[in-house]
ROVOTOR-8227 format. One record per residue: x, y, z of N, C-alpha, C, O, CB in turn; residue in one letter. Coordinates in steps of 0.001 Angstrom, whole numbers, padded with zeros to 6 digits, always signed. Last residue first. Glycine has a CB too. Layout:
<sites>
XYZXYZXYZXYZXYZA
...
</sites>
This chain:
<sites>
-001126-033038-037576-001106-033310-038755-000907-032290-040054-000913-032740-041199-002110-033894-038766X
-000396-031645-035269+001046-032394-035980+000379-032837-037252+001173-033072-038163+001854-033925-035033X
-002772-030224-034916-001855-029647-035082-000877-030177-035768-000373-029585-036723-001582-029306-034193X
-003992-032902-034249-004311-032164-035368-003460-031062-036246-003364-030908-037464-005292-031623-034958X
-002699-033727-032404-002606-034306-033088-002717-033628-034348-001916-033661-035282-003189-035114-032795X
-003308-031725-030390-001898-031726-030852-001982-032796-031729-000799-032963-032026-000765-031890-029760X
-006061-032202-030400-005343-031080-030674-004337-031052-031146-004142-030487-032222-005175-030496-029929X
-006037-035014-028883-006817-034642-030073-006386-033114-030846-006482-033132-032073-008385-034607-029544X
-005066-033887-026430-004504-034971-027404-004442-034842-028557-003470-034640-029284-005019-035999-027416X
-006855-032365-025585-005862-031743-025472-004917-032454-026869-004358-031923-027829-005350-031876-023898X
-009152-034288-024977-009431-033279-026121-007812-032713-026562-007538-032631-027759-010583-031862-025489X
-007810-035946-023159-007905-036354-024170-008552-035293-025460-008418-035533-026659-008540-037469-023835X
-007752-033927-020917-006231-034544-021579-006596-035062-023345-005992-034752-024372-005604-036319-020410X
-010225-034117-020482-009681-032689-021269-008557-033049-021659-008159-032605-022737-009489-031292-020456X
-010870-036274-019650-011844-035480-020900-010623-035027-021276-010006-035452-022253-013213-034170-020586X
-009636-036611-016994-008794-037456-018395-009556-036944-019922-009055-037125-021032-009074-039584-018242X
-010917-034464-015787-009315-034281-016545-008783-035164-017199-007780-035002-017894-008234-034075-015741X
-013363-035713-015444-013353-034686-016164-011700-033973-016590-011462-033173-017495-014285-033798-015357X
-012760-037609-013879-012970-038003-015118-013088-036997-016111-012976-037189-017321-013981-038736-015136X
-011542-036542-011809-010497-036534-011971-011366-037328-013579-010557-037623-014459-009352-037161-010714X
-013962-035127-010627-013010-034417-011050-012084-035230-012173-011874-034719-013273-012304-033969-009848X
-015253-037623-009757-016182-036858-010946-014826-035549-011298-014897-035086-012436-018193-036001-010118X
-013274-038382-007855-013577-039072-009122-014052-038562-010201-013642-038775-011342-014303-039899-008976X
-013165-036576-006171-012291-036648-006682-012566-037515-007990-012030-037237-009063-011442-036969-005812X
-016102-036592-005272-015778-035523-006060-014501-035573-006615-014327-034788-007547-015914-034407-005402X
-015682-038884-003916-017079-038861-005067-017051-037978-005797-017653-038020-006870-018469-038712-004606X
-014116-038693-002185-013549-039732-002955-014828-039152-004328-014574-039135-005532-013628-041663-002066X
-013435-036364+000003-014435-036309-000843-013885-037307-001897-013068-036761-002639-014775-034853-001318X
-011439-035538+002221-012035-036738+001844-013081-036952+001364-013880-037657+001981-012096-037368+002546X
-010065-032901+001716-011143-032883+001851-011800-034213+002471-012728-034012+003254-011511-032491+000750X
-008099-033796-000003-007752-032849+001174-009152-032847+002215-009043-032786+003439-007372-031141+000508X
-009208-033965-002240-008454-035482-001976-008509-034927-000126-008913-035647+000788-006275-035822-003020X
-010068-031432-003186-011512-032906-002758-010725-033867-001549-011172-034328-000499-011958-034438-004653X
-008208-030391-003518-008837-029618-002532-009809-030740-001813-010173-030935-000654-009637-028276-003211X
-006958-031938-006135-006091-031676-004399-007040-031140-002951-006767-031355-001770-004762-030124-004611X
-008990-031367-007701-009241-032674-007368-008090-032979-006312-008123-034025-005663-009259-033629-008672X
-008658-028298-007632-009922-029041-007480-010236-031204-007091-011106-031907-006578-010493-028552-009060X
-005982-028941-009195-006303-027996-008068-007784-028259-007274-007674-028418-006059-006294-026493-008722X
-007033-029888-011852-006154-030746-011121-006412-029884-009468-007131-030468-008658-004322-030743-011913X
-008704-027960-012807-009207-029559-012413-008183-030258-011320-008440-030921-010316-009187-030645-013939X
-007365-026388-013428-008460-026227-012412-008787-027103-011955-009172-027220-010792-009467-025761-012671X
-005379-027552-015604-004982-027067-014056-005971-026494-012793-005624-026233-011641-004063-025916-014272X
-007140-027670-017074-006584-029289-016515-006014-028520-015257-006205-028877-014095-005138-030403-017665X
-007913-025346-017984-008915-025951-017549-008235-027171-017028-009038-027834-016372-009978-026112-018537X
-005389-024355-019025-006032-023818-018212-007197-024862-017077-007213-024995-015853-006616-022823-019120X
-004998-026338-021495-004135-026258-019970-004554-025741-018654-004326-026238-017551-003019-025457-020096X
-007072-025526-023039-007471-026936-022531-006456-027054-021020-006775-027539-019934-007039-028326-023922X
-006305-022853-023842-007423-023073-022808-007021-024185-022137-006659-024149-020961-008860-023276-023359X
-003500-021589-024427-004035-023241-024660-004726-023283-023235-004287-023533-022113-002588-024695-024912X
-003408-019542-025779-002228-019585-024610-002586-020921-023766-002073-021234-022691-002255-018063-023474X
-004691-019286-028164-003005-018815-028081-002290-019548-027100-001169-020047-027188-002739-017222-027648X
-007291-019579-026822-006622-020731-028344-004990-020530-028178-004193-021463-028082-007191-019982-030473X
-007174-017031-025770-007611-018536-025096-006599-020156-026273-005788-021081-026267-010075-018612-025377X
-007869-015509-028090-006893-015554-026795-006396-016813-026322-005340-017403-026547-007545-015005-025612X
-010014-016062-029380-008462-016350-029639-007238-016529-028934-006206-017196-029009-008097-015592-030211X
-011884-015649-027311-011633-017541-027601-010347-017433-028444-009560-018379-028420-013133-018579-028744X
-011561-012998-027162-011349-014264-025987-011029-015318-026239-010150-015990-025699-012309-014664-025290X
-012656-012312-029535-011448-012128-029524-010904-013027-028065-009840-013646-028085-011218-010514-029616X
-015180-013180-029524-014063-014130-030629-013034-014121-030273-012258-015076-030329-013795-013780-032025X
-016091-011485-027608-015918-013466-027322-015004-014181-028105-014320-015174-027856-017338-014436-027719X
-016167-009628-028550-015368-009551-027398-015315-011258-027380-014351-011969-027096-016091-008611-025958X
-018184-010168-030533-017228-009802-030686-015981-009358-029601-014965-008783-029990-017630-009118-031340X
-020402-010234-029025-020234-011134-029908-018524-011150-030505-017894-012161-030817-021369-010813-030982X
-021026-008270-028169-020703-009098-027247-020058-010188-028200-019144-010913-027808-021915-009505-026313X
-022997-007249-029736-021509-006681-029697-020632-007551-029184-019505-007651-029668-021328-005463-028907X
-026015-007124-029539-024885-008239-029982-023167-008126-030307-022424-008840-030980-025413-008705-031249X
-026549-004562-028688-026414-004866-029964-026064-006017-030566-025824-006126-031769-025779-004204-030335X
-025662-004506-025956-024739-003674-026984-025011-004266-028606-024159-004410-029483-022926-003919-026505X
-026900-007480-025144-026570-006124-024982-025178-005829-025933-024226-006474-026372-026357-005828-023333X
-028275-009836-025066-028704-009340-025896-028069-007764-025984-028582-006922-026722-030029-009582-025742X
-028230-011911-022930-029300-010665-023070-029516-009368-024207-030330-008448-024292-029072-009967-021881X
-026319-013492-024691-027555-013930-024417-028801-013172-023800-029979-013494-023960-027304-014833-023732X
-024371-011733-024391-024833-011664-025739-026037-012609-025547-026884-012446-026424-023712-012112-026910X
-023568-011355-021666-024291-010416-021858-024992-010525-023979-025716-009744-024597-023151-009008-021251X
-022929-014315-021181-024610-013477-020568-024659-012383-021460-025694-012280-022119-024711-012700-018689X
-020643-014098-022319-021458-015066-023140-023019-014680-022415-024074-014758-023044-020854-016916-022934X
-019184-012619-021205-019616-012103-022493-020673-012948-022823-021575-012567-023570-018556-012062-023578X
-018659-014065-018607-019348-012843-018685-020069-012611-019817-021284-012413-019779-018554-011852-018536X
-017024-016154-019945-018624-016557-019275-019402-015048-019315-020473-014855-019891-018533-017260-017284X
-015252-014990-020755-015567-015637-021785-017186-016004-021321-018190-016100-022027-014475-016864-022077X
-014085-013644-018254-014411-013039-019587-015501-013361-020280-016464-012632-020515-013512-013236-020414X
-012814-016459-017394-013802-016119-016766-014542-015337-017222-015733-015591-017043-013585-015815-015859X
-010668-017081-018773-012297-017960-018938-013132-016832-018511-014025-016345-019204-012661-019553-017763X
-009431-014411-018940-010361-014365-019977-010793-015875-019845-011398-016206-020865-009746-013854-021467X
-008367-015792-016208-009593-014250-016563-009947-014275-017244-011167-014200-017096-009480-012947-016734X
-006781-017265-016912-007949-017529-015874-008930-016176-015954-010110-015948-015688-007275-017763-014169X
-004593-015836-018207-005584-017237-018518-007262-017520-018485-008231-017764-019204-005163-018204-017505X
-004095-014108-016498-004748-013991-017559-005136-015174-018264-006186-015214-018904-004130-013257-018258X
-002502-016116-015364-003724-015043-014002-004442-014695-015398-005606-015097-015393-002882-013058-012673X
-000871-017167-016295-001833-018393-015663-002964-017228-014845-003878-017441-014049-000754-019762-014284X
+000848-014631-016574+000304-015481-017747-000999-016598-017476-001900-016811-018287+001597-016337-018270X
+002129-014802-014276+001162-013480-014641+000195-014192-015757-001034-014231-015697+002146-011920-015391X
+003143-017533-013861+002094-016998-012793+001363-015635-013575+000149-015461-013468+002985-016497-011158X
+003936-017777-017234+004387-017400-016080+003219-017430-015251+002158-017354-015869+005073-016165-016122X
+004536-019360-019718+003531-020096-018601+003513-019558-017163+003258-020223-016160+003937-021634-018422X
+004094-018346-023078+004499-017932-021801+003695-018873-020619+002479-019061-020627+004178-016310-021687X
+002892-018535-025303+003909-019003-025337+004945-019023-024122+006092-019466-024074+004259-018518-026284X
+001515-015256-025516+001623-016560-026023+003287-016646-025828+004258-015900-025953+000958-016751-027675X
+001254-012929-023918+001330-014156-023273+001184-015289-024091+000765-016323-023571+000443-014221-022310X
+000419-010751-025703+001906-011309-024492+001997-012313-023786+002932-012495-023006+002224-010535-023346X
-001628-012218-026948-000273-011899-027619+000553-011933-026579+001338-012862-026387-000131-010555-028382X
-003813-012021-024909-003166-013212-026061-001563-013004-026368-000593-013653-025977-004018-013042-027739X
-003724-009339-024468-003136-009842-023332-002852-011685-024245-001819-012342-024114-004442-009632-021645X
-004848-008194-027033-003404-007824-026848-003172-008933-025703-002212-009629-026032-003074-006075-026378X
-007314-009544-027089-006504-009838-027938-005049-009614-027958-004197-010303-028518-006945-009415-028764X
-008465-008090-025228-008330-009274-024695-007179-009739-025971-006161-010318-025591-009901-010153-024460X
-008212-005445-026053-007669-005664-024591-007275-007406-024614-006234-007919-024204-009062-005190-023248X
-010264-005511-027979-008867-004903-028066-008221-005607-027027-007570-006572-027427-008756-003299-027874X
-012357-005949-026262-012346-006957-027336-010710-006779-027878-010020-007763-028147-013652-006605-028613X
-012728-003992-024637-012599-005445-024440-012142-006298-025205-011562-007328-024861-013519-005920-024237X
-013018-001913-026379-011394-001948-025624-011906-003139-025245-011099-003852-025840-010711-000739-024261X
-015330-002767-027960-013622-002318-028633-013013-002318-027643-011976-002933-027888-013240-000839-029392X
-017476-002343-025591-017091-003402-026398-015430-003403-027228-014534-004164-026861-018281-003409-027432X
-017253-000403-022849-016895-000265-024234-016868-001592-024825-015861-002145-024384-015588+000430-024423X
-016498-000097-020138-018046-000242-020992-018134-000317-022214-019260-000293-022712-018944+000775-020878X
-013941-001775-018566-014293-001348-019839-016136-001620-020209-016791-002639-020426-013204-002248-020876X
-013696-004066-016699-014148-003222-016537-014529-002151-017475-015551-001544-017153-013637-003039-015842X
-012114-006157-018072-012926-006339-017442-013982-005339-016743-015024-005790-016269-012374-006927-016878X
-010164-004778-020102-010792-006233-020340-012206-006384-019662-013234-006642-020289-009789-007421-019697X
-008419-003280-018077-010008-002713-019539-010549-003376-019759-011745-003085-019779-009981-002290-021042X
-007373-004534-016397-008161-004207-015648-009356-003068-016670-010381-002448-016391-007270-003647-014375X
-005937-006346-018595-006917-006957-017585-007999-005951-016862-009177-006271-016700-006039-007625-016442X
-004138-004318-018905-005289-004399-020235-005968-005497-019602-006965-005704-020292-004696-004802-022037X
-002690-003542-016832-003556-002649-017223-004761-003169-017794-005924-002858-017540-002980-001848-018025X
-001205-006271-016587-002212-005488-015643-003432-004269-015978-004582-004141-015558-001300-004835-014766X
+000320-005981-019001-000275-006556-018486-001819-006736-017558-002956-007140-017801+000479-006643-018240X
+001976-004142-019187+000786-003862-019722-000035-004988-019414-001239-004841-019627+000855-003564-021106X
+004742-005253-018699+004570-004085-017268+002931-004089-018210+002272-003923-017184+005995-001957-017060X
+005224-006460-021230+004305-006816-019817+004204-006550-019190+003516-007228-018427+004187-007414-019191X
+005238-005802-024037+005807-005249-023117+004983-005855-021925+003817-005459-021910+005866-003771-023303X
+004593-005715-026974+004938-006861-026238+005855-006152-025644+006932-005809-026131+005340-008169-026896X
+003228-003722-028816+004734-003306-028396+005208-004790-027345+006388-004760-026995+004714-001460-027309X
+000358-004569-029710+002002-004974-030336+003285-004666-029974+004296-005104-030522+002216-004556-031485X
-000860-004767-027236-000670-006037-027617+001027-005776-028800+002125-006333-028802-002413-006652-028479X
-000680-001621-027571+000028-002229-026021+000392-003974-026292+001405-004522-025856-001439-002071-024404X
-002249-001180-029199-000933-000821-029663-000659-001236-028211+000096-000295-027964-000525+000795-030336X
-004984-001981-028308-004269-002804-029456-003029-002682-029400-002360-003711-029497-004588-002485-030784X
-005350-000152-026333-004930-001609-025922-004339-002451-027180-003482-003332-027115-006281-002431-025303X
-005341+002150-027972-004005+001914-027076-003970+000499-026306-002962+000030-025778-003897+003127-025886X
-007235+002029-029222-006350+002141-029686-005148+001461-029376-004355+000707-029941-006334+003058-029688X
-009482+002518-027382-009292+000720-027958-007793+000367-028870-007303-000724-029162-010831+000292-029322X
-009286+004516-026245-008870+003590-025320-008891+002006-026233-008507+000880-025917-009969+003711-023907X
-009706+005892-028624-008586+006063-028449-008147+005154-027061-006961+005031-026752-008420+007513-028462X
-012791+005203-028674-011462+005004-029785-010353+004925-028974-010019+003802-028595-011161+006281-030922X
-013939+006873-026461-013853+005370-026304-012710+004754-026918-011863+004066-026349-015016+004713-026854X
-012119+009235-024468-012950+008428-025890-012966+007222-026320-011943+006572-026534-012615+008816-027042X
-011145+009583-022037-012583+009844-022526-012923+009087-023125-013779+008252-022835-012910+010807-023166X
-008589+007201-021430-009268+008438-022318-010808+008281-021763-011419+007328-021279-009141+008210-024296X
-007616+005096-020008-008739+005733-019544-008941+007450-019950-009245+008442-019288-008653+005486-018012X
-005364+004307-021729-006462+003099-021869-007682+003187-020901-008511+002297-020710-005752+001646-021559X
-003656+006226-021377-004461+006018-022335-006101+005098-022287-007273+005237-022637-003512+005459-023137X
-001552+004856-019853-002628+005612-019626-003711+006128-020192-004685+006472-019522-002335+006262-019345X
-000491+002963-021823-001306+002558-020678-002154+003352-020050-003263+002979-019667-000632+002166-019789X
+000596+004712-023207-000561+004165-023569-000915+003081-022710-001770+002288-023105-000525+003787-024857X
+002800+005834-021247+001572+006784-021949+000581+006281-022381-000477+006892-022235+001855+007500-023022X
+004131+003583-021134+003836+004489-019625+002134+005107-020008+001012+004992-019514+005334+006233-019353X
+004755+003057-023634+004311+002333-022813+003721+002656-021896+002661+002076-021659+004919+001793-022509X
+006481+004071-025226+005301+004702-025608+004634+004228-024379+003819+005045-023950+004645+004324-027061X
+009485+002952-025592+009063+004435-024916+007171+004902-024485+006772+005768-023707+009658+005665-026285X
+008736+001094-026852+008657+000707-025721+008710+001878-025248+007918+002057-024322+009462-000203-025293X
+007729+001102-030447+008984+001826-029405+008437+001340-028054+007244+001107-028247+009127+003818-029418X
+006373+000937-032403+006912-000424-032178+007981+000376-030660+008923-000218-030134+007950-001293-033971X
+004823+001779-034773+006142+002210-034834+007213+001389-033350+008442+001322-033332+005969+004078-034771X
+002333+001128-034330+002879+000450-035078+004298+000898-035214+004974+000160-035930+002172+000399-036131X
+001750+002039-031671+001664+000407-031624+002198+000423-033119+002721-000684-033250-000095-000468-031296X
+001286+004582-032395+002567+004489-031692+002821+002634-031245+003797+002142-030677+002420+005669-030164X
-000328+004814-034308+000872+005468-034528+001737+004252-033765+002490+003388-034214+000952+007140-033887X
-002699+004451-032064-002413+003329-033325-001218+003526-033678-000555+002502-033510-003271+003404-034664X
-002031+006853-030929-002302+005208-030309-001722+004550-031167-000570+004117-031174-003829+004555-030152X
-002943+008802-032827-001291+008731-031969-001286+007459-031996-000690+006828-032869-000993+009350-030243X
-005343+008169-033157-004543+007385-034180-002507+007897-033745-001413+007519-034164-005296+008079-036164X
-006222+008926-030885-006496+008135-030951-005576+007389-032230-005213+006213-032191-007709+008328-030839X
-005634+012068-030442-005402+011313-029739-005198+009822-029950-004235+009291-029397-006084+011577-029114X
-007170+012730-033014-006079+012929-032926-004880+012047-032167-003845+011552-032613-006242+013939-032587X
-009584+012445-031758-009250+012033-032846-007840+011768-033323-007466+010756-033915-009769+012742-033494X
-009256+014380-030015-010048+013223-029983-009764+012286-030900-009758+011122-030498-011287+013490-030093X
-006958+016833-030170-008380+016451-030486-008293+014572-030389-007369+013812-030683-008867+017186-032295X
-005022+017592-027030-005570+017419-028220-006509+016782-028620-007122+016084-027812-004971+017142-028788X
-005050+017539-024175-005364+018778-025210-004988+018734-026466-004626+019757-027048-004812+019963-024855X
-004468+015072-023411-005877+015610-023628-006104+017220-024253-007118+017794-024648-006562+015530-022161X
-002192+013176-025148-002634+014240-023965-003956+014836-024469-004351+015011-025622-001447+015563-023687X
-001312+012319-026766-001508+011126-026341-002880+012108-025481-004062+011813-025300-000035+010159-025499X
+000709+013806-028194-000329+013911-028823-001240+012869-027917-002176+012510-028632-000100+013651-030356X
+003228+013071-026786+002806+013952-026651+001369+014471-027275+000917+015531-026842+003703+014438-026848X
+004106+010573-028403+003149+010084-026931+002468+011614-026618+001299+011606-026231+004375+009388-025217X
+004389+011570-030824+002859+011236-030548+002543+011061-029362+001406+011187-028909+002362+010136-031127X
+006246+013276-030317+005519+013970-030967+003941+013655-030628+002948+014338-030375+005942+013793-032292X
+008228+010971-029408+007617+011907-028506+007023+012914-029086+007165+013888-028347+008436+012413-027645X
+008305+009384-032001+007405+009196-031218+007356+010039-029950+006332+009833-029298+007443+007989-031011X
+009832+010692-034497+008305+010590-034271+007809+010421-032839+006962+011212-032423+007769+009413-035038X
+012104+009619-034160+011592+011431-033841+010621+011397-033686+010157+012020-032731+011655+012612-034779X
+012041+007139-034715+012553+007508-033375+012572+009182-033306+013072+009810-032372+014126+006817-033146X
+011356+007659-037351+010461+006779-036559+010674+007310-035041+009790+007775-034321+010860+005103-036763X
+013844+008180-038280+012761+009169-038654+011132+009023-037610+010253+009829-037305+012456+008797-040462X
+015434+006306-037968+016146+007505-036990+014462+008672-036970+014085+009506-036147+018114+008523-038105X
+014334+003806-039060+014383+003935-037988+014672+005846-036997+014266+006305-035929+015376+002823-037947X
+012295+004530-041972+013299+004633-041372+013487+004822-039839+012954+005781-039281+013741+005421-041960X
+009307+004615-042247+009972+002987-042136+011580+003216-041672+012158+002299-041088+009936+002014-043938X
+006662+005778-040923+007913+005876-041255+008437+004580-040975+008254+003768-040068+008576+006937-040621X
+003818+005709-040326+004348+004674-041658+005349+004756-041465+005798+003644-041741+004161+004877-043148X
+002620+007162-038164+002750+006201-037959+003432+004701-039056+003526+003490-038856+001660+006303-037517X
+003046+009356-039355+003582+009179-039003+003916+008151-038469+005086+007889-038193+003550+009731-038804X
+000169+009179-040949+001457+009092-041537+002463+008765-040821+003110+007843-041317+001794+010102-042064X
-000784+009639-038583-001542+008485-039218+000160+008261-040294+000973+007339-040231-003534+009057-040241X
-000817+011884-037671-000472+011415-037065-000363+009689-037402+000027+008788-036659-001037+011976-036221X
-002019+013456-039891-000302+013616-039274-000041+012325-038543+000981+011703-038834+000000+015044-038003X
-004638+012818-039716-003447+012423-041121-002209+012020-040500-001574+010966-040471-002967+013861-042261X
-005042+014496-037148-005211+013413-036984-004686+012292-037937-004345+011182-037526-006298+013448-036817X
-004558+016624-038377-004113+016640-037297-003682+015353-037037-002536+014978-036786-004905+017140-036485X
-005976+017142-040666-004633+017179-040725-004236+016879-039438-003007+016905-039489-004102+018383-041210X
-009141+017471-040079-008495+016475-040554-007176+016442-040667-006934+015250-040857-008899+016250-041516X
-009408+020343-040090-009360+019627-038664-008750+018112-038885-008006+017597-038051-011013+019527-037946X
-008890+023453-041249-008321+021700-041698-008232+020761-040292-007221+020546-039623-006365+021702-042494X
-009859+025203-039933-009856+025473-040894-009646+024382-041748-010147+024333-042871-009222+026333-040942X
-008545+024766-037043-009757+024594-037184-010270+024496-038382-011244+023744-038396-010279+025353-036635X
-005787+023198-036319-006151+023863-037466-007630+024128-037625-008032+023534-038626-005673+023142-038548X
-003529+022839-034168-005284+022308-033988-005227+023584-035325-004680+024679-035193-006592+022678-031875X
-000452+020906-034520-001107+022389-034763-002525+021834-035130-002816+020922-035903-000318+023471-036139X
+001352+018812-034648+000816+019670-032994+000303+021061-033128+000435+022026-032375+002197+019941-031804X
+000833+017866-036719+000464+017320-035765+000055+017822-034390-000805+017594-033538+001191+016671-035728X
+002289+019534-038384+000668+019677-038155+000234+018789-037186-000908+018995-036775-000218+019382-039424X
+004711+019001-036706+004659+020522-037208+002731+020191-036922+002056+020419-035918+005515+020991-039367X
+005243+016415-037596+005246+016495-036489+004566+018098-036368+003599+018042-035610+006643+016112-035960X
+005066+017026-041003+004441+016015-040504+003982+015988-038824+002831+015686-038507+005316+014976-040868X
+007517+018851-040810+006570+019001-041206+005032+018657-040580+004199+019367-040017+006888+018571-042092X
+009642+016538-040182+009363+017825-039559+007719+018541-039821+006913+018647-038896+010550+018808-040180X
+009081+014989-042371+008851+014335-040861+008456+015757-039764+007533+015963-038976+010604+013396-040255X
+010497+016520-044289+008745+016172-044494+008270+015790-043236+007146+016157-042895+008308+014839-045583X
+013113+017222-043587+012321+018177-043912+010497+017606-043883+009535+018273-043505+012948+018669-045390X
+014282+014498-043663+013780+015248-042310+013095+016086-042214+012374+016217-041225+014483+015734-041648X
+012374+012722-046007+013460+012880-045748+013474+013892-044308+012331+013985-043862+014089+013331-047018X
+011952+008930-046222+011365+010267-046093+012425+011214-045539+013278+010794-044758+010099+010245-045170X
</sites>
C-alpha cells in the first residue's frame, strides 16, 4: 500500500464524520491489514491514539483489534488500559490483542478482567490471552495464573449452573479449559497436592497424607495417560 492511501486511511480515522459514521471504525479495521512493516509502524500511534475516549465506541474497539494484529509492543501501556473502557467490545478487544502481542507486563492486568469483568467476552478474551503467555512457561507468574483460572473454572461453572448471562458462562469455561490444557492443568493440580500433602506431613496427619498422596499418584497417572496420547 502505498503512503498516500495509509495517510488517508489514518486521515478518516481521526475524523468523526457524522454523515459516514462507519469510516471511522473501516479505518481502523484496514489499518489493521497493512502487511508492510514501515506502513504498519505509522499506523500504530494513529490507533493507540484512537484507543482514547474521544473517540467513537466503535472506533475504539477495532483500534484494539488493529493493534493485536499489527503485533507492536508499543501498544501495550494503552491496551492494558483499555481493558476498563466503558464498552464492553472494546475491553474484549484489548484482552484478545494483549494475548497476541505476548508481552507479560499484561499479565496482571488480564487476571484482574478475568476475574472481575461483568462482561462474559472480556473473561472469556482474558482467559485465553493469559493461556497464550504462559504456554510453555513455569514461572511463579505463570503458576499464579494457573491457579486462577482453576479457580475461574469453579466460579464459571456456578454461574452456568444458575444459569446467568444466558448460559454465557458457557463460554468463559471453554476458553479456561483451553487455557488450562496449554499450560497443563494436571501439573497444576499435582503441585496442590504435593503442597497439601507437606502441610498434612507437618501437621502429623498420616490419614490426610495418604488420602493426598492417592490422589497424586491419580493425577500422575492421568498425566501419563496424556503424554502418551500426545506421543501417539
Amino acid at each position: 500500500m502505498n503512503h498516500r492511501k495509509v495517510d488517508e486511511l489514518i486521515a478518516e480515522l481521526r475524523t468523526a464524520n457524522p454523515q459516514a459514521p462507519d469510516k471511522q471504525w473501516q479505518a481502523a479495521i484496514a489499518l489493521g491489514k497493512l502487511e508492510h512493516a514501515a506502513d504498519r509502524g505509522r499506523a500504530v500511534p494513529a490507533l493507540i491514539e484512537a484507543l482514547g475516549l474521544t473517540y467513537d465506541a466503535l472506533a475504539r474497539s477495532h483500534a484494539a483489534e488493529a493493534l493485536g494484529n499489527l503485533g507492536d509492543v508499543r501498544a501495550v501501556p494503552d491496551l492494558v488500559k483499555a481493558l476498563t473502557d466503558p464498552y464492553r467490545l472494546t475491553r474484549s478487544y484489548a484482552a484478545r490483542a494483549l494475548g497476541k502481542l505476548a508481552d507479560m507486563r499484561a499479565v496482571d492486568p488480564l487476571l484482574k478482567a478475568m476475574q472481575t469483568d461483568e462482561f462474559f467476552g472480556v473473561r472469556a478474551e482474558a482467559a485465553e490471552s493469559l493461556g497464550k503467555l504462559c504456554e510453555g512457561k513455569n514461572t511463579e507468574q505463570c503458576k499464579q495464573v494457573r491457579r486462577a483460572l482453576i479457580a475461574q473454572k469453579k466460579i464459571e461453572e456456578e454461574r452456568k449452573k444458575r444459569g446467568e448471562e444466558e448460559g454465557r458462562a458457557a463460554r468463559v469455561l471453554g476458553e479456561v479449559d483451553r487455557s488450562l490444557q496449554r499450560l497443563g492443568e494436571l501439573l497444576g493440580q499435582a503441585e496442590i497436592q504435593v503442597r497439601e500433602i507437606q502441610s498434612a506431613v507437618e501437621r502429623g496427619d498420616l490419614k490426610e497424607v495418604d488420602r493426598r498422596a492417592a490422589e497424586l499418584r491419580s493425577i500422575l497417572r492421568e498425566a501419563q495417560t496424556v503424554r502418551l496420547n500426545f506421543a501417539g
